[in-house]
N, C-alpha and C positions, 0 to 999 in steps of 0.2 A: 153640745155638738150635734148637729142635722147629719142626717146619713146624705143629703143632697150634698154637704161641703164635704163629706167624707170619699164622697164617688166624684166628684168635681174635682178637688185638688191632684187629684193622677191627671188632669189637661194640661196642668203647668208647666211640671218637668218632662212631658211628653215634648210640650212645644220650644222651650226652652233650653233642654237639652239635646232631645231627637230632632228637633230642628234645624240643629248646625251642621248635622250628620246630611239629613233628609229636608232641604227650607220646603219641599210642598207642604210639609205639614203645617205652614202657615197659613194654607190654603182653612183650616182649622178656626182661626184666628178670624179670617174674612167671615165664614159662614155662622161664628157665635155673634159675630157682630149685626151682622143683618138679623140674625132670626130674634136676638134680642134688643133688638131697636125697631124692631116691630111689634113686638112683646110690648115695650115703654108705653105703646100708645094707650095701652090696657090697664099696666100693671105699674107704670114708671120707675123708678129705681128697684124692682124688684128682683131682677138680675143681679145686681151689685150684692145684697145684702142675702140674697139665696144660691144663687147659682153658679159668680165670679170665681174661680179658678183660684184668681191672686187672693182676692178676699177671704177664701176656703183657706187658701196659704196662710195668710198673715192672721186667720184666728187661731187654726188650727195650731201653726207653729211658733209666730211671731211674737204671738202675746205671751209667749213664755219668758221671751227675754226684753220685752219692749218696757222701756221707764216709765211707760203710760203718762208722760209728763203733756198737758194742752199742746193741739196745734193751734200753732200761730193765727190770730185773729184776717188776718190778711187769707188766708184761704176760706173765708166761708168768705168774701166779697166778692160778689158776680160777675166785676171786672176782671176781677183776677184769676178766676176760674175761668173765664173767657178766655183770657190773654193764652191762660195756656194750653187750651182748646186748638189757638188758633197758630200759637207756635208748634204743637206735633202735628198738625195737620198740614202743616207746611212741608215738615220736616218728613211726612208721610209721599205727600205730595211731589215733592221735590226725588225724590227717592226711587216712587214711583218710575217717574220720567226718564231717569238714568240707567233706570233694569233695562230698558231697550227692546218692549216686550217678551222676553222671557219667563216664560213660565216660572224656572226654576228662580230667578232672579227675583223675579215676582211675590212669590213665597217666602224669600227673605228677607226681603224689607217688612214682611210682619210676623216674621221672627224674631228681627232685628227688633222691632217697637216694642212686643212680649219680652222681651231679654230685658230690653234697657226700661222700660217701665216697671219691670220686677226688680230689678236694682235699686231704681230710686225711691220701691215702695220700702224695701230694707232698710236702704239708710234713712228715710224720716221718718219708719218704724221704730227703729231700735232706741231711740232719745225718746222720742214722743208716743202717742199711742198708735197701735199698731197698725191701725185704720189711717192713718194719718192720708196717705195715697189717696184712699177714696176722697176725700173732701176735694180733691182738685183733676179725680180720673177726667179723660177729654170722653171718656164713654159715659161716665157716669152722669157730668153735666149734658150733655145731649139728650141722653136717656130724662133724663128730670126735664129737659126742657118739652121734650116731645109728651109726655107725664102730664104737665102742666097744658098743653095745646089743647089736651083731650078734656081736661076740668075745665077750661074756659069755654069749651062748647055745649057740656050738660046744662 
């Protein structure tokens, strides 16, 4: 256990449950994302596997009750980790546009994506292995893409 996933996983339930209370705190959510999608260019998935909130979660807790059973070969393919890149971004985007600029509004559309991406890490956790989420995060693939950008230029 890293004392980094130990002090990282209190972001989780911060934002997914003090978030429904309080959605600025997804203001949270925007700023881990920028500062480590800038990070990627250096370090590229290095967020995911040190520093991720849900990741800290789903070792810390998940693997205790996860069947550790193979994720589906269909998620390491780059289409498919694309596809669904490009469906929550939509689904971010879309979201977006209907807060109607509000601040508050604002902040929970990425509370709302923290919640419902912590769910779905659960359930293809708990059959499969606990990690199972990260193979297809739309951060993670980014992250690795932007990773990869920086190795093609050394």
């Amino acid at each position: 256990m890293k004392r980094t996933q130990v002090f990282m996983v209190g972001f989780l339930p911060l934002i997914v449950i003090g978030g429904l209370f309080f959605p600025l705190l997804g203001y949270l959510v925007v700023a881990m994302m920028v500062f480590f999608l800038v990070l990627s260019f250096f370090k590229g998935r290095f967020w995911c596997w040190n520093l991720c909130p849900r990741g800290a979660f789903l070792d810390l807790f998940l693997s205790k009750v996860s069947g550790q059973r193979s994720v589906p070969k269909i998620f390491m393919k780059p289409w498919f980790r694309w596809l669904i890149f490009v469906v929550f971004i939509s689904f971010v985007v879309m979201r977006i546009l209907q807060s109607g600029g509000s601040l508050i509004a604002l902040g929970a559309v990425f509370v709302t994506m923290c919640v419902l991406t912590t769910v779905i890490a659960i359930i293809l956790g708990i059959p499969m292995k606990h990690r199972s989420w990260c193979m297809i995060c739309p951060m993670g693939t980014l992250q690795e893409y932007l990773g990869r950008i920086k190795e093609k230029k050394e």
